[in-house]
N, C-alpha and C positions, 0 to 999 in steps of 0.2 A: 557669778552665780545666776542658776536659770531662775525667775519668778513667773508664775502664771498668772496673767491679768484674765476676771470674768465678770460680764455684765449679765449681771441678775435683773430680774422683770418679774415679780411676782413668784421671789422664791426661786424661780425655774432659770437656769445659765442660758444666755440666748445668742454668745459671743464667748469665745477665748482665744488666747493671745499667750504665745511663751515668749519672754523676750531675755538675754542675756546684759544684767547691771553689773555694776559695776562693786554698786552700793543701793542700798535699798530707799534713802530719799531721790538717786536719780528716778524714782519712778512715778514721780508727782508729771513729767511732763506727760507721759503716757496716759493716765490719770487724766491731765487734763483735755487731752486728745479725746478721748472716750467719752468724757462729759459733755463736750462739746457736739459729737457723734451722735449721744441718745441722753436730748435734751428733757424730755421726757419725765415727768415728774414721777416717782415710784421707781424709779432705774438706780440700782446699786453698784459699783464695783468693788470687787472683792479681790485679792491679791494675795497669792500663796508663793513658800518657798518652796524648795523642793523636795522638804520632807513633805508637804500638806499641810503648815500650821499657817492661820490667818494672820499675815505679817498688815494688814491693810485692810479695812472695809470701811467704806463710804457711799452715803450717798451724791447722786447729783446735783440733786438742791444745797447739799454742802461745798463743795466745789464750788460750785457759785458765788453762790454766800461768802464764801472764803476767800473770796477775791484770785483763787490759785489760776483762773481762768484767763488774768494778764499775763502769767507768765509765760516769756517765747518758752518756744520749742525747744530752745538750748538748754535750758531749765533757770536761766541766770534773771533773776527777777534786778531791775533797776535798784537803788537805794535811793531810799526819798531820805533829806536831810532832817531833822528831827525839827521842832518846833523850837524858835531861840525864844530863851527866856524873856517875858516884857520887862521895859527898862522902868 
């Protein structure tokens, strides 16, 4: 399916991107790609299917925040082992 990734800047699109997924969480790495592109505090990305409905809006201080900014490009984020119980 096609989505449309756009970088917002005060409301106004200042970037778009169609890109063909597969599934619609593959698009965090794009996502993060773009975050990383327009660091920029006040920079949104918004992401549409191909009807037009907002499958996706973020900002980029959330991405951040979110930690989605370690994940490679493949989108395959490591697993961290969880915390073992103290004895």
């Amino acid at each position: 399916m096609l989505y449309h990734f756009e970088v917002l800047k005060d409301g106004s699109v200042i970037l778009t991107q169609t890109i063909h997924l597969a599934h619609i969480r593959f698009a965090w790495p794009a996502i993060n790609r773009l975050a990383m592109r327009f660091r920029d505090r006040g920079h949104k990305i918004r992401v549409k299917d191909q009807a037009g409905g907002i499958v996706i809006l973020t900002g980029v201080t959330a991405v951040e925040a979110s930690g989605l900014m370690d994940i490679p490009a493949d989108g395959e984020a490591s697993r961290a082992e969880p915390n073992p119980a103290p004895p």
